[in-house]
Every structure is written in structure tokens, then in C-alpha cells.
N, C-alpha and C positions, 0 to 999 in steps of 0.2 A: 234564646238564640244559640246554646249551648250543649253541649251535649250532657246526658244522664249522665253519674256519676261509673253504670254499667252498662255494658255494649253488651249486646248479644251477639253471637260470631251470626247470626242470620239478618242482623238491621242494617239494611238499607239507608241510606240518608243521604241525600244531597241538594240543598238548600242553599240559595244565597238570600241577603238581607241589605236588600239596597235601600240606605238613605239619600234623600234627595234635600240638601244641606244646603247653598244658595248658589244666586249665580248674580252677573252685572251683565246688564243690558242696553246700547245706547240708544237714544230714540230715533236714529236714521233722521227719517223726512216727517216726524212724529213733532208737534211741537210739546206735547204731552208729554209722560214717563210710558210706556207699551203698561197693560193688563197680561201678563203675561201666565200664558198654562202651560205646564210641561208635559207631555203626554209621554210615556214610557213603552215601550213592546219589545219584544224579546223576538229576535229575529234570525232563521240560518243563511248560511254563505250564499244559498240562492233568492235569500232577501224576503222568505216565506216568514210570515207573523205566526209562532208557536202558539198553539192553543190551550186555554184554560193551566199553565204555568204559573199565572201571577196573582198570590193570593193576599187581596186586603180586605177584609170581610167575605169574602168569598172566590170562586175560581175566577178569571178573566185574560181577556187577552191582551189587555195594556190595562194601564194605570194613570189616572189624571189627578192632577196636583191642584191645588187649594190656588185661588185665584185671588193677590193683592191689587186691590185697585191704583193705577197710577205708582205703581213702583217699580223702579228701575235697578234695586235691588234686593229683591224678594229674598228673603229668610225661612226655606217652608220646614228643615228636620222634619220629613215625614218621611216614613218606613213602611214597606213590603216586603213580600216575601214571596219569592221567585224558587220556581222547584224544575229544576229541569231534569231528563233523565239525562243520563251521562256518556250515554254515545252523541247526544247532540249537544250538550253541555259545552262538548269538545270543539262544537264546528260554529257555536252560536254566538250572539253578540247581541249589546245591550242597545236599541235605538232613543235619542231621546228628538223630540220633534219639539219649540218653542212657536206657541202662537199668540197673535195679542186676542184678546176676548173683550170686542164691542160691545157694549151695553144696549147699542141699538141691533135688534135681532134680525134685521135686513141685513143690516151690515155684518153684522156675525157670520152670518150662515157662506159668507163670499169670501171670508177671514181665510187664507191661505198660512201655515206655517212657514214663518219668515228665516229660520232657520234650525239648524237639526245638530246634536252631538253624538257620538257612539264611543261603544267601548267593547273589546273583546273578553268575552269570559277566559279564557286559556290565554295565555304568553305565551310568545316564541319559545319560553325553555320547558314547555309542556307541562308548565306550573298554573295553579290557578290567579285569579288578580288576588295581590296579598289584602287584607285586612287590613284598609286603611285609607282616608281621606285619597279621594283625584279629582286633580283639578284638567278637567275636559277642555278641549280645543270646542270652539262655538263655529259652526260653518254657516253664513248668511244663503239662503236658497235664494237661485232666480228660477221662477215657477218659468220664464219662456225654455229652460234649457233644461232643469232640472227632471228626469224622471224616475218616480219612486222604486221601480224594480231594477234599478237601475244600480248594480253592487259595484262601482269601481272606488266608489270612496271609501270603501277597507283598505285601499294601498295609500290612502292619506295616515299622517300620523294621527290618534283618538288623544292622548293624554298630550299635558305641558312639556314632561321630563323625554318624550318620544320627539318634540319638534328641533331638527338638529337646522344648521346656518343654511339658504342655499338649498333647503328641501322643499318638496312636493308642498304646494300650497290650494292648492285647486283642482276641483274634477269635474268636468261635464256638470255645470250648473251650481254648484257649490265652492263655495270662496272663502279663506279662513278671515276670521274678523279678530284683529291685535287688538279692540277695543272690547269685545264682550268674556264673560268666563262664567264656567260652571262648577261649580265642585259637588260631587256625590261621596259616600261612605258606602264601602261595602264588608261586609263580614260573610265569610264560605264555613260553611259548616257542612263537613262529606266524611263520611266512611270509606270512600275512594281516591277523593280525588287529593291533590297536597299544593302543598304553597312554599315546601322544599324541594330546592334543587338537585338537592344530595343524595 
């Protein structure tokens, strides 16, 4: 995840390493724990899915997590490896989509994602996300309002430490939930880009 000990003034590199580390989920109208899958994709400000970016054994366009049955607090530490190029690095953003996963395959396949987290690659001070645990804001989807290309929930806050008293809590279909949480890990490893402000 780190860099050789020497850089060539010609290597290129810019790599993130997102771990996907646990979250809490309530059961709504569930009287069970949800089966819960987190689906990952790597997405720009016009809401378009980056292609062949996300490498867990091979190239892809999102990433799907390890399915605990009946658990309402899944523990998955599972790592990939997101490579994007760095002009878009700069405009892009990390989607994560939360679904329960039916056992019964009819009912699967009608399984809508009950609700969705994100995170911006780049900060406002033109820094990358530092290296280090966040704990994500969880938005509950109403599929009657909610639509996917739909980019105004980037003016919502994405982390904990971003939700101030009296802010923005809601967008066209998505609604912040005080009961659920997500936390991921991330590590940037760039010959470009930096995670100083200085």
C-alpha cells in the first residue's frame, strides 16, 4: 500500500485503499436484523459510474461486500483498490449504496437499496481525504422520490465531523438517519496529489 523505497522522477501513481470497516443498521419495518450488502462505485459530479477503477482481484466498476446473515452490525475490514486518474480524482466521489439481500430469489431481485452513504475524494482545501478512519453520515432512500442521477446530495454533509446544528438534512428523496452509521478507512498513496495543506 506504500510506496518503494525509490521513486522514479517518471512514476506515476495514484491509488486509493479503501477499507470497508463496519457500520449499524436499524431494522426499520424489519422485524429481523437486514442482510445487508454494500455496494461501492466510484462516481463524477455528473453522477457517471467510473469505469474499470476498482481493483479487487481484477478491474471493475463497483465493489460488493461480503454478506452477514441477520446482522445489524456487520464487521466486514475488507480492502480495495481504487485507481483513478487525477483530473478526475479531483471532481470524483466515493458512492456507497446499502441493500438487504433476500434469501428468497424473487424477492431479491425486487430488493431496492434502502439507503446510500458518499464521500468526496478531494476537500474543500484542495487536500486529499487524510488517511484515516470516517465515520459516514447513512441516508435512508425513498425509491418514490429518490432518483439515481440525481447529484444534489453532494450539498448534504458525507462525514460526522461535517454535520453542523441546524444543517441541511435532506434531498429530493434521501433523509439523514441519527440511528444508523458507517465507517470506512482510507489510505491515498499519490505522486501528485497531498493531504497537506501547506
Amino acid at each position: 500500500m506504500g510506496f518503494p523505497e525509490v521513486i522514479l522522477p517518471g512514476d506515476v501513481r495514484n491509488d486509493l485503499y479503501l477499507t470497508l470497516v463496519s457500520g449499524e443498521f436499524s431494522k426499520g419495518s424489519k422485524s429481523t436484523d437486514k442482510n445487508v450488502q454494500v455496494t461501492v462505485q466510484v462516481c463524477n459530479e455528473n453522477g457517471q459510474v467510473l469505469q474499470g477503477v476498482i481493483h479487487s482481484g481484477g478491474e471493475n466498476n463497483e465493489y460488493r461486500s461480503v454478506i452477514y446473515y441477520h446482522e445489524d452490525k456487520p464487521r466486514w475490514a475488507e480492502t480495495c483498490k481504487i485507481a483513478v486518474p487525477i483530473e478526475e480524482f479531483k471532481v470524483s466521489h466515493l458512492r456507497f449504496m446499502f441493500k438487504h439481500r433476500s434469501s428468497n430469489e424473487t424477492k431479491d431481485r425486487n430488493e431496492k437499496p434502502f439507503a446510500m452513504s458518499f464521500v468526496s475524494l478531494m476537500q474543500q482545501n484542495g487536500t486529499t481525504l487524510p488517511d484515516t478512519q470516517h465515520e459516514l453520515l447513512v441516508y435512508k432512500v425513498d425509491h418514490k422520490k429518490y432518483d439515481f442521477q440525481d447529484m444534489s446530495y453532494l450539498t448534504l454533509p458525507s462525514r460526522k465531523i461535517e454535520l453542523e446544528e441546524g444543517g441541511k438534512r435532506s434531498s429530493n428523496g434521501l433523509t439523514l438517519s441519527n440511528k444508523d452509521l458507517f465507517i470506512i478507512q482510507t489510505n491515498v498513496c499519490s505522486t501528485k496529489l497531498t493531504q497537506n495543506s501547506k
